[in-house]
mmCIF file of the C-alpha atoms, coordinates in Angstrom:
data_MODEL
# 
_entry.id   MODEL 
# 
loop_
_atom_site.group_PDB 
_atom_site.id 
_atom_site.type_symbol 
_atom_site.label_atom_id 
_atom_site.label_alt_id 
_atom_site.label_comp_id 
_atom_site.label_asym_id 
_atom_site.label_entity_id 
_atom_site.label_seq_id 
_atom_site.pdbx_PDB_ins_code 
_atom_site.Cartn_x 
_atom_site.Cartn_y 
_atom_site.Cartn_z 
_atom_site.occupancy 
_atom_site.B_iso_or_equiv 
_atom_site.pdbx_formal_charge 
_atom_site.auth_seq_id 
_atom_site.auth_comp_id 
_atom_site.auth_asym_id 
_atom_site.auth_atom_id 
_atom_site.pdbx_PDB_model_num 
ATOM 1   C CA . UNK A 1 1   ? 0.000   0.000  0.000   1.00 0.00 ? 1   UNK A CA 1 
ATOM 2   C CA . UNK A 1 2   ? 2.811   2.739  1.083   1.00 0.00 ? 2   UNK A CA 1 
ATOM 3   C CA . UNK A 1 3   ? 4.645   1.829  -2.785  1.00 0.00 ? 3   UNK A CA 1 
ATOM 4   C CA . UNK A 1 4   ? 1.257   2.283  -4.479  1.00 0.00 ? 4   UNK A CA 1 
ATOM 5   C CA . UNK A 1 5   ? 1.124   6.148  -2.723  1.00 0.00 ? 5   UNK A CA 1 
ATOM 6   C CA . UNK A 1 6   ? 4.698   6.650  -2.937  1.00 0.00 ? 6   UNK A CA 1 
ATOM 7   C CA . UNK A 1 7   ? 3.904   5.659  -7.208  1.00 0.00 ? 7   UNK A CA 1 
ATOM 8   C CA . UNK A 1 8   ? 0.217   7.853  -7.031  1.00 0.00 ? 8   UNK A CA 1 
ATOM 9   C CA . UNK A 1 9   ? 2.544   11.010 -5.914  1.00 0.00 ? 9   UNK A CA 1 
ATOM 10  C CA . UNK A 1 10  ? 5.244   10.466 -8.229  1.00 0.00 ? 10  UNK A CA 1 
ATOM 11  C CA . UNK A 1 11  ? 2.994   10.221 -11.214 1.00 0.00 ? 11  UNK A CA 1 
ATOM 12  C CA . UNK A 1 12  ? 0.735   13.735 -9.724  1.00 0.00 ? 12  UNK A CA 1 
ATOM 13  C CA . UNK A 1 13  ? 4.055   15.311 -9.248  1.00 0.00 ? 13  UNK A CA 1 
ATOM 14  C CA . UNK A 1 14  ? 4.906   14.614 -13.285 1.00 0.00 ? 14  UNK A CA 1 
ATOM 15  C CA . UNK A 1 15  ? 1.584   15.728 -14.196 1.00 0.00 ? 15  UNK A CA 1 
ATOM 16  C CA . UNK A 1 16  ? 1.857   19.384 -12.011 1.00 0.00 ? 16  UNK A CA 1 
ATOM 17  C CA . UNK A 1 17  ? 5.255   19.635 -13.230 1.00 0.00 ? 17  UNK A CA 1 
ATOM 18  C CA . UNK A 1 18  ? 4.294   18.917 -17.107 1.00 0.00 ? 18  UNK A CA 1 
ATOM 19  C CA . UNK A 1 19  ? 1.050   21.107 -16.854 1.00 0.00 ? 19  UNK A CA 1 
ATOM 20  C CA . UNK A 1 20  ? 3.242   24.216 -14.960 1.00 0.00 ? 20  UNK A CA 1 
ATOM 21  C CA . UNK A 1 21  ? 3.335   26.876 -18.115 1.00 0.00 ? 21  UNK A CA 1 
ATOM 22  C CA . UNK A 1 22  ? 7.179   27.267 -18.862 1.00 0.00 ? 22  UNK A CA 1 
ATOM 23  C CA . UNK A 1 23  ? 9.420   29.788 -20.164 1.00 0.00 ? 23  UNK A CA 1 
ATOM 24  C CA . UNK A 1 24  ? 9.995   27.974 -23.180 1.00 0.00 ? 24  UNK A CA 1 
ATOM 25  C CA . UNK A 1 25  ? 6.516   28.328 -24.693 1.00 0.00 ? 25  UNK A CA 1 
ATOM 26  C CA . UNK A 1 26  ? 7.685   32.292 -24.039 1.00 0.00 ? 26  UNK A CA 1 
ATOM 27  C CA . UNK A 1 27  ? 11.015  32.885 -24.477 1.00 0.00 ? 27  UNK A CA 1 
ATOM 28  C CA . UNK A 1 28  ? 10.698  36.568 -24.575 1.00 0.00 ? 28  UNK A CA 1 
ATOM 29  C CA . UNK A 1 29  ? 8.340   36.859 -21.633 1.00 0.00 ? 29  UNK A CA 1 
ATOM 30  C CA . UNK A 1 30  ? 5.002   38.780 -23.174 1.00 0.00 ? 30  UNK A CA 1 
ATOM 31  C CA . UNK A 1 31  ? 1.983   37.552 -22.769 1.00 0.00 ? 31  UNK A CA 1 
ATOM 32  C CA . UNK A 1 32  ? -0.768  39.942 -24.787 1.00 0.00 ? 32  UNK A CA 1 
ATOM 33  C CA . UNK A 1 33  ? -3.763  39.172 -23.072 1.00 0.00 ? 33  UNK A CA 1 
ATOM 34  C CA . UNK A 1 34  ? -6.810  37.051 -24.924 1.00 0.00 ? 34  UNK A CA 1 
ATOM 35  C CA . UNK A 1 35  ? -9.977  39.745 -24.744 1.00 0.00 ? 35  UNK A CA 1 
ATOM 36  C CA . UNK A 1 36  ? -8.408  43.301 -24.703 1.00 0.00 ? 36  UNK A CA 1 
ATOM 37  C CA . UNK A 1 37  ? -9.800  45.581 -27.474 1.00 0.00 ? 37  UNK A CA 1 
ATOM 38  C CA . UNK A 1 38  ? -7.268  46.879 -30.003 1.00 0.00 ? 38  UNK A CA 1 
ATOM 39  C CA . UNK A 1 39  ? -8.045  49.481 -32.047 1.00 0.00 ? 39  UNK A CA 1 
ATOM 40  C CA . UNK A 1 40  ? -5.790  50.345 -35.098 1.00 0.00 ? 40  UNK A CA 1 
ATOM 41  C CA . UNK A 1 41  ? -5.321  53.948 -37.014 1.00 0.00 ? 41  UNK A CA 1 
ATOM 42  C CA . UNK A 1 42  ? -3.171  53.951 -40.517 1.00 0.00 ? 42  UNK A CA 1 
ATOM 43  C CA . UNK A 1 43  ? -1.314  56.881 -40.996 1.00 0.00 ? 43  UNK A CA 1 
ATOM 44  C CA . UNK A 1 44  ? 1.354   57.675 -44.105 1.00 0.00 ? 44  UNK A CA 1 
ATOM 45  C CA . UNK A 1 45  ? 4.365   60.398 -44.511 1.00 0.00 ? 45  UNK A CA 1 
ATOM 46  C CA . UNK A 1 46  ? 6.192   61.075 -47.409 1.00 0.00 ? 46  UNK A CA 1 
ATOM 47  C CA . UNK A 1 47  ? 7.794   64.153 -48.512 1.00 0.00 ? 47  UNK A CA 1 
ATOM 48  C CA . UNK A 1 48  ? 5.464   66.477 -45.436 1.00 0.00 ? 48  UNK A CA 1 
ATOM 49  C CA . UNK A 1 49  ? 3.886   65.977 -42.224 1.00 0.00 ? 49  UNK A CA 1 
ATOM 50  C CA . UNK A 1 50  ? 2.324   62.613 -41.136 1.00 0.00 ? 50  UNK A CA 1 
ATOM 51  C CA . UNK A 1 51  ? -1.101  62.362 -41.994 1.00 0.00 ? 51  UNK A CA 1 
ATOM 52  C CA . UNK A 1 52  ? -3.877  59.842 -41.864 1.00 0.00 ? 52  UNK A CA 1 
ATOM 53  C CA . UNK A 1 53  ? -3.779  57.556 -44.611 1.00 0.00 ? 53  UNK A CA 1 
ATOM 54  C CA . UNK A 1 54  ? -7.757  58.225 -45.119 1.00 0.00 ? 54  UNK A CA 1 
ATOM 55  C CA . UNK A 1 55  ? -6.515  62.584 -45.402 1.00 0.00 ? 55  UNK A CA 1 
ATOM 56  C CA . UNK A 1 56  ? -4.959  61.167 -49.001 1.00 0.00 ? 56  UNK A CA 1 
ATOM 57  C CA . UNK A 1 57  ? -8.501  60.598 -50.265 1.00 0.00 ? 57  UNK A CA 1 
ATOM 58  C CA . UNK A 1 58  ? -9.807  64.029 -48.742 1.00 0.00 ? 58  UNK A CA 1 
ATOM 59  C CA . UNK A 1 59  ? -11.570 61.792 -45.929 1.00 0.00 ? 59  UNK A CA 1 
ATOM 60  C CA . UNK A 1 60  ? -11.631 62.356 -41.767 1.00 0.00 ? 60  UNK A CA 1 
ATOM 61  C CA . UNK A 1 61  ? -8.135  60.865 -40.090 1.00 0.00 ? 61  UNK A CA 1 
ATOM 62  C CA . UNK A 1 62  ? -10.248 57.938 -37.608 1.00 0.00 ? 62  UNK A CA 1 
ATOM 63  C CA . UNK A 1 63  ? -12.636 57.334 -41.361 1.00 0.00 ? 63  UNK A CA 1 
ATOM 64  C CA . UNK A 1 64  ? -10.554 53.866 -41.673 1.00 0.00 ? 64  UNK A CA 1 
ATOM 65  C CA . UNK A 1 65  ? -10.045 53.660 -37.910 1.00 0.00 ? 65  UNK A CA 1 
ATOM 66  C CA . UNK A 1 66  ? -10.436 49.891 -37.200 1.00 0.00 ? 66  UNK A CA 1 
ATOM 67  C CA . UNK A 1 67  ? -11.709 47.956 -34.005 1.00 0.00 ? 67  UNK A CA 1 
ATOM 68  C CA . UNK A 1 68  ? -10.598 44.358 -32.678 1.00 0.00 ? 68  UNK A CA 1 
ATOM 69  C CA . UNK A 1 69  ? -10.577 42.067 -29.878 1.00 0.00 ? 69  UNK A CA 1 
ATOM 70  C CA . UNK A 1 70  ? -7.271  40.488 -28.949 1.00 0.00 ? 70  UNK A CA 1 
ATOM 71  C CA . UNK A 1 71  ? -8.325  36.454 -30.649 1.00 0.00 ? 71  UNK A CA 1 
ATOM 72  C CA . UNK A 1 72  ? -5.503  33.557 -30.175 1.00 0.00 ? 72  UNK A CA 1 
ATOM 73  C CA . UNK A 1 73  ? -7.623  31.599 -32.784 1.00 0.00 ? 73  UNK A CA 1 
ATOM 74  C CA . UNK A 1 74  ? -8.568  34.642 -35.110 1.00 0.00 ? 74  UNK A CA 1 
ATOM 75  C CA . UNK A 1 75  ? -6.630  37.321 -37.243 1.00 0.00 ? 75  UNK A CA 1 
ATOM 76  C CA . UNK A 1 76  ? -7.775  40.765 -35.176 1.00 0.00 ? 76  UNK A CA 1 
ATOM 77  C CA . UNK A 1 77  ? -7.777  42.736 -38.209 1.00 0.00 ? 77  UNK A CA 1 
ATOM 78  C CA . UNK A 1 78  ? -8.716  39.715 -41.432 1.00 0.00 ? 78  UNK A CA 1 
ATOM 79  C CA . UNK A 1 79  ? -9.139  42.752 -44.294 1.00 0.00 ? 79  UNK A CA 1 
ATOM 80  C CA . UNK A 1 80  ? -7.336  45.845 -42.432 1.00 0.00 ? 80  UNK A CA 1 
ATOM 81  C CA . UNK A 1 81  ? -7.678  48.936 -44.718 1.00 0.00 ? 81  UNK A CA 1 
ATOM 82  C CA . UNK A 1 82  ? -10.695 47.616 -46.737 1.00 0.00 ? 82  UNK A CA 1 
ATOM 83  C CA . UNK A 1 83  ? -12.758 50.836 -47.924 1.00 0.00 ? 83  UNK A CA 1 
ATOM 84  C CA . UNK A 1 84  ? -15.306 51.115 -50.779 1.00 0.00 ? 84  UNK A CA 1 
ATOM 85  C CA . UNK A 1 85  ? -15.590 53.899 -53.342 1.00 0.00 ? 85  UNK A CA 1 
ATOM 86  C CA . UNK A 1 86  ? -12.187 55.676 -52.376 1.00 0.00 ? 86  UNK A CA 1 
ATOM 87  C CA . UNK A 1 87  ? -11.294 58.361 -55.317 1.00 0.00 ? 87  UNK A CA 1 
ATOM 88  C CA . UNK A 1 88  ? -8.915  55.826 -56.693 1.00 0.00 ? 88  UNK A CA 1 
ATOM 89  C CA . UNK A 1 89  ? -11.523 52.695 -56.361 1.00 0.00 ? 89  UNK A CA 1 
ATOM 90  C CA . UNK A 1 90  ? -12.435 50.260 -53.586 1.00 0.00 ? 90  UNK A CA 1 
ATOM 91  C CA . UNK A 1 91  ? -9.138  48.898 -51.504 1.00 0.00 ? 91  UNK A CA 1 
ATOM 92  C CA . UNK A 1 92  ? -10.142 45.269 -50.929 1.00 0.00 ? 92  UNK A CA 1 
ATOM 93  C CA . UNK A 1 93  ? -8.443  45.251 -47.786 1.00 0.00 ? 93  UNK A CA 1 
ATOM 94  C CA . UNK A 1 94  ? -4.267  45.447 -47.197 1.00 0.00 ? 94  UNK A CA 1 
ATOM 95  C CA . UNK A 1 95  ? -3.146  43.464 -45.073 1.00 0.00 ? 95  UNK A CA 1 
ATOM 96  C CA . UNK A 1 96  ? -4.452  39.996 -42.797 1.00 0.00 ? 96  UNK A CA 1 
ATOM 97  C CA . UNK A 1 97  ? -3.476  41.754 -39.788 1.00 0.00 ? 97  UNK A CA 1 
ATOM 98  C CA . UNK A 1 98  ? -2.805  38.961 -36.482 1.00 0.00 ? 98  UNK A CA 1 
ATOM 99  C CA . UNK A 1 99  ? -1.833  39.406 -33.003 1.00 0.00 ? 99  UNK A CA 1 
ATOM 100 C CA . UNK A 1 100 ? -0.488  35.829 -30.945 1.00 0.00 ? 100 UNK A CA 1 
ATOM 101 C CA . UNK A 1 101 ? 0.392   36.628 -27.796 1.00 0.00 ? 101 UNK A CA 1 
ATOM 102 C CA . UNK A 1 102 ? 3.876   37.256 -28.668 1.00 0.00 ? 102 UNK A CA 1 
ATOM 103 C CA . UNK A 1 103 ? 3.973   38.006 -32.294 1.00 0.00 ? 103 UNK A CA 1 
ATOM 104 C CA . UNK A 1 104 ? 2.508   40.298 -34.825 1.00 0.00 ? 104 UNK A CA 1 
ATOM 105 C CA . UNK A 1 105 ? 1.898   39.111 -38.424 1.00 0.00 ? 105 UNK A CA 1 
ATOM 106 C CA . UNK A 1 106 ? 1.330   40.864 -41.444 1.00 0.00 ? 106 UNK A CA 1 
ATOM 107 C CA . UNK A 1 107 ? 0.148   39.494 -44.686 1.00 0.00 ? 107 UNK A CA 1 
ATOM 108 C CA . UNK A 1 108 ? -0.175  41.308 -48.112 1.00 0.00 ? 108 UNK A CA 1 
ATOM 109 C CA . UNK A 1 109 ? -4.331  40.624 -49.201 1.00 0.00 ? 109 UNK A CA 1 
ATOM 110 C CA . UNK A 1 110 ? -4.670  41.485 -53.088 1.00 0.00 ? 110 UNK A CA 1 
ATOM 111 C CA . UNK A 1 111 ? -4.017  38.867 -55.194 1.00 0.00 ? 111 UNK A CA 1 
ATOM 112 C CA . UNK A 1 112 ? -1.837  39.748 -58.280 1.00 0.00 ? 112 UNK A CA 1 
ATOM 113 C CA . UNK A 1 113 ? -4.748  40.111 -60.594 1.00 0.00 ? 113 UNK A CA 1 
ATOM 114 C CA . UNK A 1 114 ? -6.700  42.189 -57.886 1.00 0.00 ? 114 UNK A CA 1 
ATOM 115 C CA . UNK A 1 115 ? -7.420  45.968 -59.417 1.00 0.00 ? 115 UNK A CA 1 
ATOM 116 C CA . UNK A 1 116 ? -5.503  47.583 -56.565 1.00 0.00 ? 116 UNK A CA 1 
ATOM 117 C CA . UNK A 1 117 ? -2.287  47.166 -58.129 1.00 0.00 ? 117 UNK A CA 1 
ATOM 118 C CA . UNK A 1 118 ? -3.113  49.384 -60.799 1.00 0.00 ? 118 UNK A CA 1 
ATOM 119 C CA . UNK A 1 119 ? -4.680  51.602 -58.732 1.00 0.00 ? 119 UNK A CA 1 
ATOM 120 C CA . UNK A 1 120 ? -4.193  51.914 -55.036 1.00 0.00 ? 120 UNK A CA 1 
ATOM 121 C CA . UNK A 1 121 ? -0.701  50.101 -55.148 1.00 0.00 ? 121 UNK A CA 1 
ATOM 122 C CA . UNK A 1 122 ? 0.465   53.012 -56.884 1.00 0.00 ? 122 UNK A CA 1 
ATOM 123 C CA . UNK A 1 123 ? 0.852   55.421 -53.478 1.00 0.00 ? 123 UNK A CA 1 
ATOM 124 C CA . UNK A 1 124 ? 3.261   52.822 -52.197 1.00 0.00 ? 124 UNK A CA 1 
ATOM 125 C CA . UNK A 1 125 ? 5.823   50.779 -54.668 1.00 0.00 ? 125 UNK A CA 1 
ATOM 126 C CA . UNK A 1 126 ? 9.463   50.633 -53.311 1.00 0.00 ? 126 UNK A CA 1 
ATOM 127 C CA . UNK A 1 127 ? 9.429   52.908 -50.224 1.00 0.00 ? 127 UNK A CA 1 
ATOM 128 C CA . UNK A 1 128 ? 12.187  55.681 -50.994 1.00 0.00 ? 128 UNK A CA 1 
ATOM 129 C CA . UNK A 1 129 ? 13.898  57.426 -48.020 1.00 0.00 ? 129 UNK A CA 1 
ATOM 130 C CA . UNK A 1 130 ? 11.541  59.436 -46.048 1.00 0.00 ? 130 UNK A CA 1 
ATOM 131 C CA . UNK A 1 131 ? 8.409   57.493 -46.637 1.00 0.00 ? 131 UNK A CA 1 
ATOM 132 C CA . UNK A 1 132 ? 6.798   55.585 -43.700 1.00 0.00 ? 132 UNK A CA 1 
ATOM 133 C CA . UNK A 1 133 ? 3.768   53.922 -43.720 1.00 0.00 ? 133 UNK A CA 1 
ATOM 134 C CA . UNK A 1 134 ? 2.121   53.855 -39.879 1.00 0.00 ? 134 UNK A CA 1 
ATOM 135 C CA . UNK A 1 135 ? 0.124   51.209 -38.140 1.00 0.00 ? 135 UNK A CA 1 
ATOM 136 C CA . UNK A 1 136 ? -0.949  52.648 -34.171 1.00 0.00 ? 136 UNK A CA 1 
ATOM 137 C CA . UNK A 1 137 ? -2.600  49.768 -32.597 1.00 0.00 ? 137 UNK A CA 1 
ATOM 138 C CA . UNK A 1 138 ? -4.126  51.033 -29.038 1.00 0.00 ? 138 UNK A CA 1 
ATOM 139 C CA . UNK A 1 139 ? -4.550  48.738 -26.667 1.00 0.00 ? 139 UNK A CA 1 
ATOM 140 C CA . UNK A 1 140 ? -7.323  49.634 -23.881 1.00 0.00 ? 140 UNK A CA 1 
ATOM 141 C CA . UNK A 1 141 ? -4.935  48.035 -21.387 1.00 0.00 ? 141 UNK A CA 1 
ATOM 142 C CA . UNK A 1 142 ? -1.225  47.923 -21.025 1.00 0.00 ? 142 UNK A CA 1 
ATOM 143 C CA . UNK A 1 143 ? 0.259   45.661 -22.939 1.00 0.00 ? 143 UNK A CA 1 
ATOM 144 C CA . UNK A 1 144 ? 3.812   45.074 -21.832 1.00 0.00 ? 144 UNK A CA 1 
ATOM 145 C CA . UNK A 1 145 ? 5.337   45.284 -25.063 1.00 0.00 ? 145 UNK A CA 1 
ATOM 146 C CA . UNK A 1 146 ? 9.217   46.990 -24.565 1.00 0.00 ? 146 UNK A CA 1 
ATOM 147 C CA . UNK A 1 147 ? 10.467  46.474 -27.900 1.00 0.00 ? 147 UNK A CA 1 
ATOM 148 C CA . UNK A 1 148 ? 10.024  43.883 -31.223 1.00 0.00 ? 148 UNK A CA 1 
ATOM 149 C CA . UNK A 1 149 ? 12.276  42.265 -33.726 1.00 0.00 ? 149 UNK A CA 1 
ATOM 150 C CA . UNK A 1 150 ? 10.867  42.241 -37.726 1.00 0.00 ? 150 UNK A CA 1 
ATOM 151 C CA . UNK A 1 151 ? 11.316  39.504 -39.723 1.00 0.00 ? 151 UNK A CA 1 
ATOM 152 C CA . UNK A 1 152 ? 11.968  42.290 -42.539 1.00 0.00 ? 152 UNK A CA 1 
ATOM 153 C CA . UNK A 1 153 ? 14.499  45.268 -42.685 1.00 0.00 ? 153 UNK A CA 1 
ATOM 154 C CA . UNK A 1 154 ? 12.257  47.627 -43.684 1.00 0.00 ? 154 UNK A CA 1 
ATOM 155 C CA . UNK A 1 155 ? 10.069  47.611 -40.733 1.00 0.00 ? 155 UNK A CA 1 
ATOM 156 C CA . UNK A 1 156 ? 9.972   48.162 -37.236 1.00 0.00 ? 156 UNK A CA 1 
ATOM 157 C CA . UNK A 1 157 ? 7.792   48.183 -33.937 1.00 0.00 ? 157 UNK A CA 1 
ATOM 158 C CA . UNK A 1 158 ? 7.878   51.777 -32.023 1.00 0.00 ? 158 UNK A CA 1 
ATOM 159 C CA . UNK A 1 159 ? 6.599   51.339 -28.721 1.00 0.00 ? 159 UNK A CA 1 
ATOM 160 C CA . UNK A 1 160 ? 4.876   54.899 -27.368 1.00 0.00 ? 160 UNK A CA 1 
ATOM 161 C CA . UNK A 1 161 ? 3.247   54.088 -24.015 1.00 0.00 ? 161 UNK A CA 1 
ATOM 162 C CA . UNK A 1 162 ? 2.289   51.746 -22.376 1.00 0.00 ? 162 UNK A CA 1 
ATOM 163 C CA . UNK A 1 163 ? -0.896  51.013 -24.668 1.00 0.00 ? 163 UNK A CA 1 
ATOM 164 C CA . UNK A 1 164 ? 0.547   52.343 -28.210 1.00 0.00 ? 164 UNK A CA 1 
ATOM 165 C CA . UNK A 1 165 ? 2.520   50.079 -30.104 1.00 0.00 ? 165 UNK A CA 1 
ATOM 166 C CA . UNK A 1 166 ? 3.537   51.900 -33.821 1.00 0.00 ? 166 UNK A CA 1 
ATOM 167 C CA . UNK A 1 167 ? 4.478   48.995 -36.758 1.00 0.00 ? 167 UNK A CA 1 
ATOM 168 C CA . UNK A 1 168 ? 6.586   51.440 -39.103 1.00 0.00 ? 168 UNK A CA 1 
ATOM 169 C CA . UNK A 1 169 ? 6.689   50.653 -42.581 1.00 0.00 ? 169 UNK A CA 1 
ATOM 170 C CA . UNK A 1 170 ? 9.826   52.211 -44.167 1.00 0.00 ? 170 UNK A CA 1 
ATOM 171 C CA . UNK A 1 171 ? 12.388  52.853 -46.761 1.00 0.00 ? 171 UNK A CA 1 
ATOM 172 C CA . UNK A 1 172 ? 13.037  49.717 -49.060 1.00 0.00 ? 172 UNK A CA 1 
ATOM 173 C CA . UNK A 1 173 ? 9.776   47.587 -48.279 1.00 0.00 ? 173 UNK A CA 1 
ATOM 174 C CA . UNK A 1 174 ? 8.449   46.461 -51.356 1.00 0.00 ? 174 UNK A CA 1 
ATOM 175 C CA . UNK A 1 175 ? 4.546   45.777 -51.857 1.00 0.00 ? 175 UNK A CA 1 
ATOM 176 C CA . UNK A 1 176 ? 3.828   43.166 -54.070 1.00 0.00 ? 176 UNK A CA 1 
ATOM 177 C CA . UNK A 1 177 ? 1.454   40.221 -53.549 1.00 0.00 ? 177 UNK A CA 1 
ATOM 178 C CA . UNK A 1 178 ? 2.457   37.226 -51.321 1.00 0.00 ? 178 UNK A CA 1 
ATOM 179 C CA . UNK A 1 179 ? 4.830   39.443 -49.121 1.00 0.00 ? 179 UNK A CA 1 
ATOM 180 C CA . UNK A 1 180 ? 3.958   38.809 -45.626 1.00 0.00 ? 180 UNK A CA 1 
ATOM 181 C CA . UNK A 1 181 ? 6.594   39.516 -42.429 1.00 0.00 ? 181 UNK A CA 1 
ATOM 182 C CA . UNK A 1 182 ? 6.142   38.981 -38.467 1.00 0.00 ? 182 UNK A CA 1 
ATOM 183 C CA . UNK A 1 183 ? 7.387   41.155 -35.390 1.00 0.00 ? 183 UNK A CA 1 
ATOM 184 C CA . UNK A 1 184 ? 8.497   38.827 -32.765 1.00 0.00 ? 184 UNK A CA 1 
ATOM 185 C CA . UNK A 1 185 ? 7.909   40.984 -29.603 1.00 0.00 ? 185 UNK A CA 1 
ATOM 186 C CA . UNK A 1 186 ? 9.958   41.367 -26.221 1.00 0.00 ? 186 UNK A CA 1 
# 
């Protein structure tokens, strides 16, 4: 009887131990939290001051504002940027926008054949020096975000409080269908 409970505790110890949540499934410690609203805000410079990307079609800066809930099983923002009847024809949406709780993924929407590379596409191209190409994401709690790593040169993760985190799009990114990128953040 005492081998059979010295066994029982052995095997509920490996079980506690195996269910504890380790650093490993975090290596750089952030946790975004499941449930938070997020809501995003494009904004573009080139050449002048930074201005909403909606300004460029003559429309209020928060007109392409965008509202999410923080999913683990769900892209946040599926069609960010999609607006019908813009002056230069409907954007079906830019990017597959999708939070993990340590990563931020970006994923270029228009197919090759889509009409927004003849029309649309044409305000971005190659990125020269001086151009950037904002995403705000507000969080309506902290997020503990200090800094973020891209998986592409060209952009970069600007933290401004403790609730703004700024994805900058910059000189040398290249918009063409199929490009997607991450931010691994710390």
């Amino acid at each position: 009887m005492k081998n059979s409970k010295i066994i029982l505790a052995a095997i509920l110890g490996m079980f506690v131990v195996s269910g504890c949540d380790s650093d490993d499934d975090d290596p750089a410690g952030i946790q975004l939290t499941e449930g938070v609203s997020i809501t995003m805000r494009n904004t573009l410079e080139e050449g002048g001051p930074e201005g909403s990307f909606p300004s460029q079609f003559g429309a209020p800066d928060d007109a392409f504002d965008e509202n999410a809930t923080l999913s683990f099983s769900s892209a946040e923002f599926p069609t960010a940027l999609m607006q019908s009847g813009t002056p230069v024809g409907d954007i079906p949406g830019l990017y597959a926008i999708d939070f993990t709780s340590n990563q931020i993924s970006f994923a270029v929407l228009p197919q090759a054949d889509d009409p927004f590379w003849s029309g649309v596409a044409d305000v971005f191209g190659v990125f020269p020096q001086g151009k950037f190409d904002r995403y705000y994401f507000t969080f309506a709690q902290p997020h503990n975000i200090t800094s973020g790593v891209s998986s592409n040169s060209a952009v970069g993760l600007r933290v401004d409080s403790d609730t703004v985190v700024v994805v900058e799009i910059m000189e040398g990114y290249e918009l063409n269908p199929g490009v997607s990128w991450t931010i691994d953040l710390q």
